[in-house]
TITI-295020 format. One record per residue (C-alpha): residue in three letters; x, y, z. Coordinates in steps of 0.05 Angstrom, whole numbers, plus 32768, in hexadecimal, padded with zeros to 4 digits. Each point is the difference from the previous one (the first is absolute). Example, Ala and Ser with C-alpha at 12.3 -4.5 7.8 and 13.67 -1.06 7.14 Angstrom:
// residues 2
ala80F67FA6809C ser801B80457FF3 
// end
This chain:
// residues 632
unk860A89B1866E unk802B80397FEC unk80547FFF7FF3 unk8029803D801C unk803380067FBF unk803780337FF5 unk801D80117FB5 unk804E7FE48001 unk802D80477FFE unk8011801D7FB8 unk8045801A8013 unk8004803F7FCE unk80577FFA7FF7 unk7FF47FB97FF1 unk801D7FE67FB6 unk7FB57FFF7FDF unk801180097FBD unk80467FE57FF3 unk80067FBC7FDB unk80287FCB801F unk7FFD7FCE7FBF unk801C800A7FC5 unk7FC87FFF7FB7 unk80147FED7FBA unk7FD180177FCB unk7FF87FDF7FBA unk7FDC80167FC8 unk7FE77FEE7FC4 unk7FC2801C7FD0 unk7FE680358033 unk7FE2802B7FCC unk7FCA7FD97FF6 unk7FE1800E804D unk7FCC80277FFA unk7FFA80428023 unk7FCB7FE48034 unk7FFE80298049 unk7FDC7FD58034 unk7FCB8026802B unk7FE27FEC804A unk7FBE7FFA7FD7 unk801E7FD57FD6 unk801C7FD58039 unk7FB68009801A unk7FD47FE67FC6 unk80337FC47FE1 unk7FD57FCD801D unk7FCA80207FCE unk803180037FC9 unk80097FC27FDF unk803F80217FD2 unk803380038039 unk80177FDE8043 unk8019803F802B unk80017FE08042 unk80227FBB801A unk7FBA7FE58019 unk7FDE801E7FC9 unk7FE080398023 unk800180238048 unk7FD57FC3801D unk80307FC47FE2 unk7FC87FE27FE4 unk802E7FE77FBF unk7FC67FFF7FD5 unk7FF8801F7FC0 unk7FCA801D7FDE unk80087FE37FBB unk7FCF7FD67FE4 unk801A7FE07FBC unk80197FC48024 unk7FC87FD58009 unk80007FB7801A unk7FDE7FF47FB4 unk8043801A7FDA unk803E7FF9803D unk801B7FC07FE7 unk800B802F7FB6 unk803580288028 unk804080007FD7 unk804D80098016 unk8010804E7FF7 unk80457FFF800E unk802A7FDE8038 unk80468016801E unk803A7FF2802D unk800D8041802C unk803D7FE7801B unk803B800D8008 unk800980517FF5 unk801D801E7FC8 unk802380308037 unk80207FD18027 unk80157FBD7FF8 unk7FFD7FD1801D unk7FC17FFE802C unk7FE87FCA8030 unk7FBF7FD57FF5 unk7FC48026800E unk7FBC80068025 unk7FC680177FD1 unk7FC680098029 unk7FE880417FE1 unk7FCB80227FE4 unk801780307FBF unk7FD5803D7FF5 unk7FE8801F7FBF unk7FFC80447FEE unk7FD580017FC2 unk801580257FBD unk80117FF37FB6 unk80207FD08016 unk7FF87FF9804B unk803E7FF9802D unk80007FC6802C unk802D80078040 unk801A7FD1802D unk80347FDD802F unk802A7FC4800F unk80297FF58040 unk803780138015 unk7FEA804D7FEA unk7FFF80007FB8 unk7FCB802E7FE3 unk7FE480017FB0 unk7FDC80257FD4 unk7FDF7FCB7FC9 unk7FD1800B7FC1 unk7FC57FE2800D unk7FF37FEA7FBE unk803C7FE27FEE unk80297FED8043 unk803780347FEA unk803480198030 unk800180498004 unk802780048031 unk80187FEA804D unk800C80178041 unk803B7FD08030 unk80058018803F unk80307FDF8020 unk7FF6800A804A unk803A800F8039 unk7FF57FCB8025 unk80027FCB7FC4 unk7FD57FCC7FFF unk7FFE7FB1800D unk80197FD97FBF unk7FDC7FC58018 unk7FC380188015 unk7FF080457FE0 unk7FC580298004 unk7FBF80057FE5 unk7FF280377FD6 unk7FB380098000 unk7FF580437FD9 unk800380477FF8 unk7FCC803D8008 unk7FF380357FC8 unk7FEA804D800C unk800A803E7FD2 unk80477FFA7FD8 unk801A7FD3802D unk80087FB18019 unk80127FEE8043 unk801D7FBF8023 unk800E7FE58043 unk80487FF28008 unk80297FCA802B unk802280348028 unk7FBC8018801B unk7FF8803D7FD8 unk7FD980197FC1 unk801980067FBC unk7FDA803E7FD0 unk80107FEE7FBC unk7FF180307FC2 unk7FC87FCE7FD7 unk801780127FBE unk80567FFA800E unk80087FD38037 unk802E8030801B unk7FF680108051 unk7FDA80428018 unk80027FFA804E unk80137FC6803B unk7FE18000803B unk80277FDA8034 unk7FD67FE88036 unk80437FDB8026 unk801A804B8007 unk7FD67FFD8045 unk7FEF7FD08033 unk7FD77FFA8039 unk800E80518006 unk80567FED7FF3 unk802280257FC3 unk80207FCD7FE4 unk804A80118008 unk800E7FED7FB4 unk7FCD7FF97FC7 unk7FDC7FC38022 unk7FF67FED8048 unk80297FCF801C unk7FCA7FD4801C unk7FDC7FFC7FB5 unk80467FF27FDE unk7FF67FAE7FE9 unk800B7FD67FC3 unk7FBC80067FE0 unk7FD27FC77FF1 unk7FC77FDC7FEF unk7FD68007803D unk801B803F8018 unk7FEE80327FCC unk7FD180397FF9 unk7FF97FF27FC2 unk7FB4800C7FF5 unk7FF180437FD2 unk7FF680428019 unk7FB380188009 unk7FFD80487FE2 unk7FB780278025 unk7FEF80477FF9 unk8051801D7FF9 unk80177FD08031 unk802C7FC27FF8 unk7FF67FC38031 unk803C7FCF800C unk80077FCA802F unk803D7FE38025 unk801E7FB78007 unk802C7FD3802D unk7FD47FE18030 unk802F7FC08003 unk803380338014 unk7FEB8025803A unk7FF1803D7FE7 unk7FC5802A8015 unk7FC880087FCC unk7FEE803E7FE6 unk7FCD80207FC5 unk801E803C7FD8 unk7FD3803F7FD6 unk802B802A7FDD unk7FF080397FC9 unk80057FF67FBB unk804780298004 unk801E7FCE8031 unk7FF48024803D unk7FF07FD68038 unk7FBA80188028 unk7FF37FC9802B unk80107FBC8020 unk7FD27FD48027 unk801B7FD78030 unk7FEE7FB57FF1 unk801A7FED804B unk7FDF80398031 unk80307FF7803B unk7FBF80188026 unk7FE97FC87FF7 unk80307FCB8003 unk80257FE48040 unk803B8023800C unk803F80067FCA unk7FDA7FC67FDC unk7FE980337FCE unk804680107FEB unk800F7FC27FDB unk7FAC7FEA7FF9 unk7FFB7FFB7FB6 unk7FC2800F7FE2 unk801A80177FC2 unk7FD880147FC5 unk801A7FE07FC2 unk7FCA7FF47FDC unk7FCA80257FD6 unk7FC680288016 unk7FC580087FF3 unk7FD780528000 unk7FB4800D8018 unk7FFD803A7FD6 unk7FBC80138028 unk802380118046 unk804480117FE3 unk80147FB98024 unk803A7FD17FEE unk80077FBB8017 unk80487FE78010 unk800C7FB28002 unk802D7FF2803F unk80327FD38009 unk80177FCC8032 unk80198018804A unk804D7FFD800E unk80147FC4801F unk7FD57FD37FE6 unk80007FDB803C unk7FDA80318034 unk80227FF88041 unk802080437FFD unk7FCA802B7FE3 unk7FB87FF38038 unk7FBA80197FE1 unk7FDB7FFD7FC1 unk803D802A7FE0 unk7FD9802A7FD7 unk800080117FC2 unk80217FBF7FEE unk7FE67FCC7FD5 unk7FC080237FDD unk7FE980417FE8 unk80048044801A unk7FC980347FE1 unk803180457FFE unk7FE580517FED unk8021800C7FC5 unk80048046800C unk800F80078047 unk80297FB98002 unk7FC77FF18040 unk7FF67FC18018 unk7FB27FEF7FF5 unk7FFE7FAA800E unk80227FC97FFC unk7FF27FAD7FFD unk80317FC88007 unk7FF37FCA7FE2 unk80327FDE8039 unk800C80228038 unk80417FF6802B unk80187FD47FCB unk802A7FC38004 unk7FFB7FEA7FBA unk801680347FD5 unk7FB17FF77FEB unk8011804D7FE0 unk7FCD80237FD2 unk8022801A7FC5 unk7FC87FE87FC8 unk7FE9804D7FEC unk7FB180098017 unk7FC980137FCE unk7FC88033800D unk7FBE7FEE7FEC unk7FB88019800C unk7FC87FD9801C unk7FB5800C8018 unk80027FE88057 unk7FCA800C8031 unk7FE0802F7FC4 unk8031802D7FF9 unk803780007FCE unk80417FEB801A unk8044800A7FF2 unk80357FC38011 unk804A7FED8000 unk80097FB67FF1 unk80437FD67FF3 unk801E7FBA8009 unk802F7FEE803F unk80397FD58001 unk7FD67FE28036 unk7FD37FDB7FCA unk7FBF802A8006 unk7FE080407FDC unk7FF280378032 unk7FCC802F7FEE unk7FF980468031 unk7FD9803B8000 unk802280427FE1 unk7FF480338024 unk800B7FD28046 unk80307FC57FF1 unk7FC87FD58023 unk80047FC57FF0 unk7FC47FE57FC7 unk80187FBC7FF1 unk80387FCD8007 unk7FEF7FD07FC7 unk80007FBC7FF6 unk80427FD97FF8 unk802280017FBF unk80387FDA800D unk800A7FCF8037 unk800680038049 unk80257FD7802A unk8016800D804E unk7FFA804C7FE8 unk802280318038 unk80197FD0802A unk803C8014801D unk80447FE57FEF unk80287FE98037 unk8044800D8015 unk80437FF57FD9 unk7FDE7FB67FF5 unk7FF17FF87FB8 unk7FFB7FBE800A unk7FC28001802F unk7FD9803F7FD1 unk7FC37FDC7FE0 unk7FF180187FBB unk7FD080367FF3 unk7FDE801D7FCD unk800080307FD7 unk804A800C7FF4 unk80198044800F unk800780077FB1 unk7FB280018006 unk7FC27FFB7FF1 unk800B80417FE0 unk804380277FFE unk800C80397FCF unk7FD47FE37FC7 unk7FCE80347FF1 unk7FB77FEB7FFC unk7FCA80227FCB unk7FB680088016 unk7FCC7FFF7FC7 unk7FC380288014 unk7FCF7FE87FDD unk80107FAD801F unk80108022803C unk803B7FD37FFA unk80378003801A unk80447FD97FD7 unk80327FEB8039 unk80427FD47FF9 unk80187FD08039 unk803A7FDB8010 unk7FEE7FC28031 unk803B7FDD801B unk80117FEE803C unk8038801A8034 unk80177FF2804C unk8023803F8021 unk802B7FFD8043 unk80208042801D unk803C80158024 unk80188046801F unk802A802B7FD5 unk8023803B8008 unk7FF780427FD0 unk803A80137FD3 unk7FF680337FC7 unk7FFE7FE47FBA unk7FF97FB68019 unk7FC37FD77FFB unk7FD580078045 unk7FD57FC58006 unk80087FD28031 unk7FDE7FC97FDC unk800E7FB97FE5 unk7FD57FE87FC1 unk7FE87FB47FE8 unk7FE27FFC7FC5 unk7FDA7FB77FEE unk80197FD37FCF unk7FD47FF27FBD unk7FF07FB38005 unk80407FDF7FD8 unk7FC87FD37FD6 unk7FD180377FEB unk7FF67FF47FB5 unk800B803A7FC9 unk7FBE80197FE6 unk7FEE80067FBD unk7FDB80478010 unk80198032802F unk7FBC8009802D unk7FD97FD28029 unk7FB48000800B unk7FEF801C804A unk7FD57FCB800F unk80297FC17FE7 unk803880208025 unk7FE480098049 unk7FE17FB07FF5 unk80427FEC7FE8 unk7FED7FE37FC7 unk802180307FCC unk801F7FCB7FC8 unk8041802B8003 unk800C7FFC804E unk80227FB38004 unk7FFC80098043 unk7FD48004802F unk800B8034802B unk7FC780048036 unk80067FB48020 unk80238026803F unk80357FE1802D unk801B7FBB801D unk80017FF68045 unk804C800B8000 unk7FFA804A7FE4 unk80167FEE7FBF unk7FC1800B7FBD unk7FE87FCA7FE6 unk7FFF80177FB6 unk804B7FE57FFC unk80238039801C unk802E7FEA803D unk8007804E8015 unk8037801D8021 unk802C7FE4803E unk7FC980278029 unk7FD27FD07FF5 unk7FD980367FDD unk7FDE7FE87FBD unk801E80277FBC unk7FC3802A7FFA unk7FB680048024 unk7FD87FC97FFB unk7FC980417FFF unk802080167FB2 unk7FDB7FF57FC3 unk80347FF17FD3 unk7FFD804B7FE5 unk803C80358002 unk7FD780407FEA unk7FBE80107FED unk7FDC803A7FD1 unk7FB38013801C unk7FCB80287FF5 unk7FD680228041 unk7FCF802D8013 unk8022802C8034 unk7FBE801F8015 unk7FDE7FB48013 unk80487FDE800A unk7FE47FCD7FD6 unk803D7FD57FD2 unk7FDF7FFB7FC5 unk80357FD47FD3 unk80447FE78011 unk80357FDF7FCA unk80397FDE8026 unk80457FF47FF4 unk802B7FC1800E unk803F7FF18014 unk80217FF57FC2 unk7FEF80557FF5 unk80128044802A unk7FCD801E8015 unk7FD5803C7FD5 unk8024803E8005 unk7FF280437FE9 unk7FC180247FF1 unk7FC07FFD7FD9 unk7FCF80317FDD unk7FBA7FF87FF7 unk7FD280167FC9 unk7FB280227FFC unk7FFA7FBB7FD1 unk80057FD88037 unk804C7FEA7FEC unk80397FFC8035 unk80447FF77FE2 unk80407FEA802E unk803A7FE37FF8 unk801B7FB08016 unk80357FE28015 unk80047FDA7FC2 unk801280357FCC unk7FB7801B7FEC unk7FD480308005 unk7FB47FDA800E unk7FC580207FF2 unk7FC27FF38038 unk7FBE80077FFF unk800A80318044 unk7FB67FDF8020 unk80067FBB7FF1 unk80497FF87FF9 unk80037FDC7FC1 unk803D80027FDD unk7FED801F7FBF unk803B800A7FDB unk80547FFD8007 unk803480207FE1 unk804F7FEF8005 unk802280388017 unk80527FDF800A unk801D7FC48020 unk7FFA8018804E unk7FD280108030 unk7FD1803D7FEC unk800D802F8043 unk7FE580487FE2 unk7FBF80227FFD unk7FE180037FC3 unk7FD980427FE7 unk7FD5800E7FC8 unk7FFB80417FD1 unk7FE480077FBE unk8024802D7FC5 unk7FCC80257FD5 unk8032800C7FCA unk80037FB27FF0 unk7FBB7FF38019 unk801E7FCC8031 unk7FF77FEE8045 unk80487FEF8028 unk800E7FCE8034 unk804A7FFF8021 unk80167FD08022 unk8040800E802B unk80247FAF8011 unk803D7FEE8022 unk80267FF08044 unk802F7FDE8024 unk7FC47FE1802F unk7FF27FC07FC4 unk80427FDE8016 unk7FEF7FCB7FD6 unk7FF780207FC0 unk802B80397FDD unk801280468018 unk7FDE80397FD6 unk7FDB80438001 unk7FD37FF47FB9 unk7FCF803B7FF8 unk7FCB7FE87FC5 unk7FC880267FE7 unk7FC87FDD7FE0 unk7FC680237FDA unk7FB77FFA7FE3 unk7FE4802C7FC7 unk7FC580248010 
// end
């Protein structure tokens, strides 16, 4: 099947380079960054070099594993606190709100090596590596503002030649000097809009309150002189679209995320399908894979067809900015089942030949697995969370009547980035597995307010449910429902009235608290092949938790590290799943993405571990960054 496409029109009298926000700079030793500029061969080989972390997925393929060896399974548990720090609030500007830290910090290795990274709402910093030393930070506070309640997350920047660069909340990107702080060049991708010069700095219909949810807030992917950025605001109405500029700020191209071609229509104009989260390069064909986010409504009345290029991936010509495939992972969605978890490339013999495939994790609950150079589809794995009445469609403005489904729209998978460890052929995902009943209703477009159209249930936890003495729960106690932390039993299914018979009465529907289907488990960590589809290990999550957030990154040692909602950093044996080792990284959930580097100067390898956000309502705010390290 092929897609007719057209590039969305670069207006040349539009604002481009002129910087809505206002920046604050703050700085402290920055004498002691060393002289380091950043080459494309250098972005190229860091998944070879074990003394840096140049890219957010850890190379061009998002693999997120590192070459280092020193950490073994033998000697992990010997890992010893490095330094630990609180990167909030600003010294620039006080005071700030709580935080998202989702991120992934890169390191630019030297004597000592610079580690840079972010926290939402768009603060930027330069760190020594070594020490945890603030050498200085970049606020950008955007036009717009941003939600006090519920700000952004922040989830890191990109490094090339002199220079660090960062998404921003008004939908532009910030070039910051890597040795000041101090800003070399905006590019302001609201100056244009569906072909409309934007009568001030910003177009009227992407002018909104920023906040968690609605922010392109993934890093920048820097290929071969050009700059990739995404856009956001899919629960707004706005029509998604993927940006390539130079490394001067100048835009060269914009792909068109909704192809009104191929939509029904004006649907296209307020379709969605935004690109907010990170990508992933095949440096072979020059090909960049853009995760794609939920259709506008959510509820699909107004918008007939599949709605492409909603809800999957979207294989793009980095040059050229031509469309080459696509996949949805669910098509004419209802669900907001969106696919923002960035895809890895890996490499594996099929049919004799040597094949290259894009994998990644769906809200929908499932790994999907498709062929490079086609989008075909390889595999759809098997279930790593549960599913329950999956894509059944919620009725009309009659909450009431909605049965509960599963997964919830907050997953499976949303953002979390997975790591891939080639020699396992595993595959680390993270899960959430609650449970959620949806009913729609029609609702008119308005710029800046939420377009939706959709009222959300989520189930109750059972009010007896004892507190566990460990955070996890063993897969197979859990689905027999026999796990010595789970009071109650969740799986004897309903009365003949409607209401559960675990002792939950359920709501004046008649419709039980939760599924009688649910295991007792919130979230879930797992290891799969993505070629087979084969879950290889799962570690659940009860109620009394949130679910895992955040990232992992595997080893050549046959380590994966990731962070917990309880405050640690595990260790796991990335085959078996064995929980090796754990860590405490701060007193809230651990949402970031850990990376790995080692320091030849100290004869040391690194582990950072990024931990925060305002997602752990039940434990304390905070945006930790600790670095733990081994001597070699």
């Amino acid at each position: 099947m092929t897609f007719d496409t057209e590039h969305m029109d670069l207006p040349s009298d539009a604002p481009w380079d002129e910087k809505p926000g206002e920046s604050h700079v703050a700085q402290g030793d920055i004498d002691t960054i060393p002289e380091r500029e950043i080459t494309q061969e250098d972005l190229s080989r860091t998944a070879d070099d074990e003394t840096n972390w140049l890219l957010f997925g850890g190379a061009y393929e998002n693999q997120r594993h590192t070459p280092a060896e020193h950490i073994t399974p033998d000697n992990v548990d010997q890992l010893e606190l490095e330094w630990r720090i609180d990167l909030a609030p600003p010294q620039a500007l006080e005071p700030n709100p709580s935080h998202e830290f989702q991120g992934s910090p890169l390191v630019v290795d030297g004597d000592p090596p610079i580690m840079y990274t972010t926290v939402g709402a768009d603060q930027l910093y330069a760190l020594n590596a070594r020490t945890g030393e603030k050498l200085w930070e970049h606020y950008y506070e955007p036009a717009v503002g941003y939600s006090e309640d519920a700000p952004p997350a922040e989830r890191g920047p990109a490094v090339y030649g002199d220079t660090v660069y960062k998404s921003t909340l008004d939908l532009g990107v910030l070039a910051v000097d890597r040795y000041t702080g101090e800003t070399e060049w905006y590019y302001n991708g609201a100056a244009a809009y569906r072909g409309e010069v934007a009568e001030d700095l910003i177009h009227e219909e992407l002018q909104w309150v920023r906040e968690r949810g609605s922010t392109s807030s993934f890093p920048p992917l820097i290929y071969d002189g050009t700059l990739l950025k995404g856009s956001f605001g899919g629960e707004f109405g706005v029509s998604g679209f993927f940006d390539a500029i130079d490394l001067e700020g100048n835009p060269q191209w914009r792909f068109n995320m909704t192809p009104s071609e191929e939509w029904v229509g004006e649907s296209w104009r307020h379709g969605g399908g935004t690109a907010w989260a990170s990508a992933a390069i095949e440096p072979e064909s020059g090909t960049v894979i853009v995760p794609s986010a939920n259709p506008g409504p959510w509820y699909g009345t107004v918008r007939p067809g599949y709605n492409p290029f909603t809800c999957g991936k979207v294989g793009i010509d980095i040059e050229s900015g031509e469309y080459q495939w696509h996949y949805q992972d669910s098509p004419h969605d209802w669900w907001d089942y969106d696919s923002p978890s960035p895809p890895i490339v890996f490499r594996e013999e099929a049919d004799g030949e040597e094949t290259r495939f894009a994998a990644w994790p769906g809200k929908t609950g499932w790994v999907y697995t498709v062929n490079m150079e086609t989008g075909q589809l390889h595999q759809r794995s098997e279930e790593y969370v549960q599913h329950v009445n999956t894509f059944s469609l919620p009725p009309y403005d009659d909450i009431d009547s909605a049965e509960w489904m599963m997964p919830h729209l907050t997953g499976g998978t949303n953002p979390q980035p997975s790591s891939f460890d080639p020699n396992t052929r595993t595959m680390v995902v993270k899960g959430a597995n609650e449970p959620m009943a949806l009913s729609w209703y029609e609702e008119e477009y308005e710029a800046g307010e939420r377009y939706m159209g959709m009222d959300i249930v989520g189930g109750d936890p059972p009010e007896d449910i004892e507190e566990p003495d460990e955070p996890t729960l063993n897969a197979e106690e859990v689905a027999e429902g026999e796990d010595p932390h789970l009071e109650a039993e969740v799986d004897e299914g309903e009365g003949d009235n409607g209401e559960s018979t675990n002792g939950e009465d359920g709501d004046a529907s008649g419709r039980p608290a939760y599924p009688p289907e649910w295991n007792g488990a919130i979230g879930v960590i797992a290891g799969i092949d993505p070629y087979t589809g084969d879950v290889k290990w799962q570690e659940w999550y009860d109620w009394s938790n949130y679910h895992p957030r955040g990232g992992s990154f595997t080893t050549p040692t046959g380590l994966a590290f990731a962070g917990t909602p309880n405050g640690v950093m595990a260790a796991y044996d990335v085959e078996s799943g064995d929980r090796l080792a754990e860590f405490e990284v701060g007193d809230h959930g651990v949402d970031g993405a850990p990376i790995s580097w080692v320091d030849p100067h100290e004869e040391k390898q690194y582990i950072a571990m990024p931990a925060g956000g305002g997602h752990h309502t039940d434990v304390e705010l905070g945006t930790t960054l600790a670095v733990f390290s081994l001597e070699m």
